[in-house]
C-alpha positions as CSV (number, residue, x, y, z in Angstrom):
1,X,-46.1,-111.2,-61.1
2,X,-47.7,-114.9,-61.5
3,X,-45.6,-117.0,-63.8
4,X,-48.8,-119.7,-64.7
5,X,-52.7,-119.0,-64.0
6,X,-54.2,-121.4,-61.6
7,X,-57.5,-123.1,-62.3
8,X,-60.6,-121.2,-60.0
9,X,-61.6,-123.8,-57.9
10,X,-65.0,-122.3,-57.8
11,X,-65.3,-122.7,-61.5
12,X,-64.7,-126.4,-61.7
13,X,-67.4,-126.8,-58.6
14,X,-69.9,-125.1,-60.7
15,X,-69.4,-127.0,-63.6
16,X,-69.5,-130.5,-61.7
17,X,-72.7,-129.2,-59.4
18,X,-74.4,-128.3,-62.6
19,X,-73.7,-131.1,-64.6
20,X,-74.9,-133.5,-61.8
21,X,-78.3,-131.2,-61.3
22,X,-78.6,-131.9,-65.2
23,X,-78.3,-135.4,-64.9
24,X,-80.5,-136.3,-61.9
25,X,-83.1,-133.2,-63.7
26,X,-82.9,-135.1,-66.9
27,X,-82.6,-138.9,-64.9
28,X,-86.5,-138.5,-63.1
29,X,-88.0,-136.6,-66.2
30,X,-87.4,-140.2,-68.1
31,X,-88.0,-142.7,-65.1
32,X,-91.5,-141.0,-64.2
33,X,-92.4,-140.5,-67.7
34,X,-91.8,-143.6,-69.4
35,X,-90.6,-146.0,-66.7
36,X,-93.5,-145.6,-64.3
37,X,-91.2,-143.9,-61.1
38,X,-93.6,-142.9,-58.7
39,X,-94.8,-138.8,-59.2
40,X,-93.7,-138.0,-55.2
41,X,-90.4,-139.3,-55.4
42,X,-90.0,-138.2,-58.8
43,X,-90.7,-134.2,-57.5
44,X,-88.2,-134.8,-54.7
45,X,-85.8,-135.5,-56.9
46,X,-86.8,-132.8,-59.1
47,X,-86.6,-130.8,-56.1
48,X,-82.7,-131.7,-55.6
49,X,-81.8,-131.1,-58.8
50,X,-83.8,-127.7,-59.2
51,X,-81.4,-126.8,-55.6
52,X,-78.5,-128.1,-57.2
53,X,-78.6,-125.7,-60.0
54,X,-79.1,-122.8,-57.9
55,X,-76.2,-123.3,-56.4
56,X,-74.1,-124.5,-59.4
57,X,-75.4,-120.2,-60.6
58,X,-74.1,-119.1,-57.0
59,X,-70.8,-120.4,-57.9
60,X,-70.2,-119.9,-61.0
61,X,-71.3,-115.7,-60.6
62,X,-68.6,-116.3,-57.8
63,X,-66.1,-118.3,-59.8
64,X,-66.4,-115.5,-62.5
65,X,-66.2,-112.3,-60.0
66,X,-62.8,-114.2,-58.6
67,X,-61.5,-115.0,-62.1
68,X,-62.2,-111.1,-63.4
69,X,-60.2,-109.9,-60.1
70,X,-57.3,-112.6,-60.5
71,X,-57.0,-113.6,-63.5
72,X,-57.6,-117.4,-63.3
73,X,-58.6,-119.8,-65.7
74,X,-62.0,-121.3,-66.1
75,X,-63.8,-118.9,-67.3
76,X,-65.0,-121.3,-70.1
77,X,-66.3,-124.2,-67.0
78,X,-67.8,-121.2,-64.9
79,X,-70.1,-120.0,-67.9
80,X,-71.1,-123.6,-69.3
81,X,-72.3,-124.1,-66.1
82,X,-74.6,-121.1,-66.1
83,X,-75.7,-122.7,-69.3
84,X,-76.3,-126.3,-67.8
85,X,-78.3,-124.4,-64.9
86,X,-80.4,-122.6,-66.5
87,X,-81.6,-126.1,-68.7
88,X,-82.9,-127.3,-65.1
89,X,-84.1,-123.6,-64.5
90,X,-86.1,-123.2,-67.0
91,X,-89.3,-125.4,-65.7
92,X,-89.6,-123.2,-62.9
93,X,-89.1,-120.3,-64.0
94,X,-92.1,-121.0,-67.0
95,X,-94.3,-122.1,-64.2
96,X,-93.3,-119.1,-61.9
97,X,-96.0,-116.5,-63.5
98,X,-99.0,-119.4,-62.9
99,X,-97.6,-119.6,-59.5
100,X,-97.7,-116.1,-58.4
101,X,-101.1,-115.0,-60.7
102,X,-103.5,-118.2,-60.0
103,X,-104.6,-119.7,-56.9
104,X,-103.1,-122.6,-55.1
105,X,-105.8,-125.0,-56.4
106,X,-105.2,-128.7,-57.7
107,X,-108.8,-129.3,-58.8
108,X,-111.5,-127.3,-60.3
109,X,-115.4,-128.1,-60.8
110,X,-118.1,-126.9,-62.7
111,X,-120.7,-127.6,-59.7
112,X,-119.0,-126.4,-56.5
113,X,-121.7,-127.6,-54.4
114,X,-122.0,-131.1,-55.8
115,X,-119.3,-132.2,-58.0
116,X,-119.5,-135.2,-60.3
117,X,-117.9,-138.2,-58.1
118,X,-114.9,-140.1,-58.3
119,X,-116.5,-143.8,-57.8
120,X,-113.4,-145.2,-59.8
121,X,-110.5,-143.1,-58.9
122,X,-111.2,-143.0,-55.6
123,X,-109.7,-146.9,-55.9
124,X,-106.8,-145.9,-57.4
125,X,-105.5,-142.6,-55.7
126,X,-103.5,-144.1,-52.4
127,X,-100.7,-142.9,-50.1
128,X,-99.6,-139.4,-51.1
129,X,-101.8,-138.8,-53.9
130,X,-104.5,-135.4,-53.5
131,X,-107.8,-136.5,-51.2
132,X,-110.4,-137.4,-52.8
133,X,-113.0,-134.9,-50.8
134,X,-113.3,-131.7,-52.4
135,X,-112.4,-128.8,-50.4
136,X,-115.3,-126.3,-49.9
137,X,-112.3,-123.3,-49.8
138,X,-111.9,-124.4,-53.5
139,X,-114.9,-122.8,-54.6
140,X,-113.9,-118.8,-53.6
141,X,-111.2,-119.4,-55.0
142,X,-112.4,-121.1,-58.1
143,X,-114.9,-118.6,-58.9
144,X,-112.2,-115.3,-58.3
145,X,-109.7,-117.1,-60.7
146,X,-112.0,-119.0,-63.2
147,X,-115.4,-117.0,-63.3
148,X,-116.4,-119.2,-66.5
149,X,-116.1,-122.2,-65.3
150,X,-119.8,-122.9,-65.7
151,X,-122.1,-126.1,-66.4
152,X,-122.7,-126.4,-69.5
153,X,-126.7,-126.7,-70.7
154,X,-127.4,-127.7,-74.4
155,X,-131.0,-128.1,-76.2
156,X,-130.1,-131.3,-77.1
157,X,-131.9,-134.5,-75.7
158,X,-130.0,-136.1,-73.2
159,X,-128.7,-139.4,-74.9
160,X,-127.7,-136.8,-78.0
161,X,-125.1,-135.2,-75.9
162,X,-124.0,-137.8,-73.8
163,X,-122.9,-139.6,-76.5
164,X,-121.1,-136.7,-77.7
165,X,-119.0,-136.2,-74.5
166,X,-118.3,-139.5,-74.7
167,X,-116.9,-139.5,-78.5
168,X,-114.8,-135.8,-77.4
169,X,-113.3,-138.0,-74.5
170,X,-111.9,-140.5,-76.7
171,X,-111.0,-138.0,-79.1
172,X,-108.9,-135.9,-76.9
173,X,-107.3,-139.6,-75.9
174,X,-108.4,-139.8,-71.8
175,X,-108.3,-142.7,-71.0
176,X,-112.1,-143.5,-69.9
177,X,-111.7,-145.6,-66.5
178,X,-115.9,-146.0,-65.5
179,X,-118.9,-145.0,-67.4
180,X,-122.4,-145.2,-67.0
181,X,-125.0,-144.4,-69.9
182,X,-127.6,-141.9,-68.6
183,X,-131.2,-144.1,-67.2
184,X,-134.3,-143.1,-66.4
185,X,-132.9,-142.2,-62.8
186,X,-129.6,-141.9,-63.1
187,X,-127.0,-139.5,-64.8
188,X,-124.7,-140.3,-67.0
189,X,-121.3,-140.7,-65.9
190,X,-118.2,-141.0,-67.1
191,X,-114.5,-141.2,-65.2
192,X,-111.4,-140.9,-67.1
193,X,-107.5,-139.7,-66.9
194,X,-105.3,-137.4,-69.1
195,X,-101.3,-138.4,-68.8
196,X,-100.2,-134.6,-69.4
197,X,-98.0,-134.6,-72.8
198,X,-94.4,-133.6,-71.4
199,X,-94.0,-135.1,-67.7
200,X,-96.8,-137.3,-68.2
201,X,-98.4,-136.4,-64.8
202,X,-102.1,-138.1,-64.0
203,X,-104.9,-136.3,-63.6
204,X,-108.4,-137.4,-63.0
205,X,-112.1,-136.4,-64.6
206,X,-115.5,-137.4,-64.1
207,X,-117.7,-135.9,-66.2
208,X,-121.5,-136.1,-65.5
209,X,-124.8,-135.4,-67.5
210,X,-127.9,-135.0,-66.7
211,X,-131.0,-133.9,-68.4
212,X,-134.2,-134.7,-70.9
213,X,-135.5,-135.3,-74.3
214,X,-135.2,-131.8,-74.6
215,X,-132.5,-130.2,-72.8
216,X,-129.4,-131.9,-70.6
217,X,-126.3,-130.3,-68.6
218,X,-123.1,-131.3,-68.8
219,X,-120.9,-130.6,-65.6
220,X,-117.0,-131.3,-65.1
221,X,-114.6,-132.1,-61.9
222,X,-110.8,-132.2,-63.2
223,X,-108.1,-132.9,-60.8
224,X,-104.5,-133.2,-60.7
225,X,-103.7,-136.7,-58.7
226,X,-100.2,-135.0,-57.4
227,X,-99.6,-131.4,-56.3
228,X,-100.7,-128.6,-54.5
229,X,-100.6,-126.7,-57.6
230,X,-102.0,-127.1,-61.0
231,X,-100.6,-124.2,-62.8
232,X,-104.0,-123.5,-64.5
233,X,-104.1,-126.8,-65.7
234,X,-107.6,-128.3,-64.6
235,X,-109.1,-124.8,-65.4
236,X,-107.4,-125.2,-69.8
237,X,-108.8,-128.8,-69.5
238,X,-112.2,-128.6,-68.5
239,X,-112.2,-125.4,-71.3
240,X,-111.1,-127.3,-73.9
241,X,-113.3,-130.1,-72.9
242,X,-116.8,-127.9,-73.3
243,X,-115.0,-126.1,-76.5
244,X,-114.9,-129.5,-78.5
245,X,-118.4,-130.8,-77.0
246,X,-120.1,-127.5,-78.9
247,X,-117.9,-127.8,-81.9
248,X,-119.2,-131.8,-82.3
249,X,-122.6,-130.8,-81.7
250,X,-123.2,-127.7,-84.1
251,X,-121.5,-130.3,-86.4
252,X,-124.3,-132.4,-85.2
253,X,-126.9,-129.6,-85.9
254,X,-125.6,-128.8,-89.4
255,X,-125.3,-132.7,-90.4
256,X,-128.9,-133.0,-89.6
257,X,-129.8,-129.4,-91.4
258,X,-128.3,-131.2,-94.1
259,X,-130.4,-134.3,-93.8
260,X,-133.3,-132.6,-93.5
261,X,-132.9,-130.1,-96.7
262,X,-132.3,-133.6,-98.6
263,X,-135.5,-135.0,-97.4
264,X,-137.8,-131.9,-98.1
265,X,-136.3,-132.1,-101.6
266,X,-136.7,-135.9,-102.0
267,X,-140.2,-136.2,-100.6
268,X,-140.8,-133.0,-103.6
269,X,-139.0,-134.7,-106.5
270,X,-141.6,-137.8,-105.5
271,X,-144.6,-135.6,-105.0
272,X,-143.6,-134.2,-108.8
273,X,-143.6,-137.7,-110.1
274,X,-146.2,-139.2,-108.7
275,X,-148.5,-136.2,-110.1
276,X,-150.1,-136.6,-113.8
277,X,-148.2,-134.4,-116.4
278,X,-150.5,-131.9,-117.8
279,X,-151.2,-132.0,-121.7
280,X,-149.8,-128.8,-123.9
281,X,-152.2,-126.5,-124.6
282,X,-152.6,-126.3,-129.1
283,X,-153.7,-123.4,-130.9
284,X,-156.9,-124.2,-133.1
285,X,-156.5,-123.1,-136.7
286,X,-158.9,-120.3,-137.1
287,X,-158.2,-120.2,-141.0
C-alpha cells in the first residue's frame, strides 16, 4: 500500500515541452509579423515548435495512461498540457484539409501561357524566396483545381477599366510597388503586394490590362513570396480581385445611367422653355 503519491514524471515533461512549444509558437508569430524576422527562419521555428507539441501530446496521453494505472499525481499538468498543445496545433490542423484537397501550388495566373511579369519584384525576391519563372506544371494543375480562373474581358474602353483596377487595388490596401498607365503600345501594368492579415506573409501581384476604346482584358498573376503551398490563397485573391473590379464598374455603368437620364431631362425642361407658350383657346359669345 503507498503511503504518499509521487508526482508522474511524464506529466511534468509534458507540461514543460508544451509550454516551451507555446512560447517559441507564440515568440516567431510576433517577430515575423511585426518585427520583420525573416519568413524562412520564421517557418523553422514554427516547425520546432509545431514538433514540440506533438510530443508534449505523446506524453501527456502517456503521463495520463501511467497516472490511471498508478495512481500518481499530475493529472492536472498532464491535461493543461494537452490544452497548451493543441493552441500550437491548431494552425495545422485548419490548414490540413487545403493541404490534402488542393494542389501543391504557390502561384496562380489567369494567362498560363504568358503571365503578367514581375519587372519589380523580381528586385526584391532573393535568397530563399519562390523563383520568379513560372512553372509550366502549374498550369494542369491550375486549371484541375481552379477551372475559373479566367481573364477577365469588360466592354469598357481600356483607360475606363484600368483606372478601376487601379482604384480596387488601393482599396483592398496592396501595396502598389510599379505601375504603368496603358499607351498606345503598351499594356497597362501594375505590381503590388498583399501582407496576409494574421501572419502577415508577402505575396506578390502584377496585374496587366490590355485592350481598346471598346473593349479591354484584365489578367492576374498572384504569388506567395514563401512556400511551396498556398493553401488556396492566390486562387481567393485573384477571385476577390475580379469580384470588386465588376462591382466598381456596374457602379460605373449605373452612375453614368444616372447622368445620362439627368441630361435627357435637362436638355427637355430647356427645349420646353425655350418654345413659345401657346394662347388659351376663348369661347365666342354666340348670344
Amino acid at each position: 500500500m503507498r503511503l504518499y503519491e509521487t508526482l508522474s514524471r511524464r506529466a511534468a515533461w509534458s507540461y514543460r515541452i508544451a509550454t516551451l512549444s507555446v512560447l517559441v509558437f507564440a515568440g516567431a508569430f510576433v517577430w515575423h509579423r511585426f518585427f520583420g524576422l525573416g519568413t524562412p527562419l520564421a517557418f523553422k521555428i514554427m516547425g520546432a515548435a509545431i514538433a514540440g507539441a506533438i510530443v508534449a501530446v505523446v506524453v501527456a496521453i502517456a503521463a495520463l495512461v501511467a497516472i490511471w494505472n498508478n495512481g500518481d499525481r499530475g493529472a492536472g499538468r498532464a491535461t493543461t498540457a494537452l490544452l497548451l498543445a493543441a493552441l500550437v496545433l491548431a494552425v495545422p490542423l485548419w490548414s490540413l484539409p487545403a493541404l490534402l484537397t488542393l494542389p501543391r501550388l504557390y502561384e496562380v495566373t489567369t494567362d498560363p501561357a504568358a503571365p503578367p511579369a514581375f519587372d519589380r519584384v523580381a528586385r526584391i525576391r532573393q535568397g530563399q524566396a519562390n523563383p520568379i519563372r513560372y512553372e509550366a506544371a502549374f498550369a494542369p494543375l491550375q486549371a484541375q483545381a481552379y477551372p475559373d480562373l479566367k481573364p477577365l474581358v469588360i466592354q469598357r474602353p481600356l483607360v475606363d477599366v484600368y483606372t478601376s483596377v487601379r482604384d480596387v487595388v488601393k482599396t483592398l490596401n496592396w501595396k502598389i510597388l510599379e505601375e504603368q498607365a496603358p499607351e498606345a503600345t503598351k499594356a497597362g501594368h501594375i505590381e503590388a503586394v498583399e501582407k496576409t492579415l494574421l501572419f502577415g506573409f508577402m505575396d506578390d501581384v502584377a496585374i496587366r490590362v490590355t485592350g481598346n476604346a471598346k473593349s479591354a482584358r484584365v489578367d492576374i498573376r498572384s504569388s506567395s513570396r514563401f512556400g511551396q503551398h498556398d493553401l488556396g490563397r492566390n486562387a481567393e485573391r485573384v477571385r476577390r480581385f475580379f469580384m470588386e473590379v465588376k462591382n466598381r464598374l456596374a457602379a460605373l455603368e449605373r452612375l453614368e445611367r444616372m447622368e445620362r437620364v439627368v441630361a435627357a431631362r435637362q436638355a427637355e425642361e430647356k427645349e420646353k422653355a425655350k418654345s413659345p407658350a401657346k394662347p388659351a383657346n376663348r369661347k365666342r359669345d354666340t348670344n
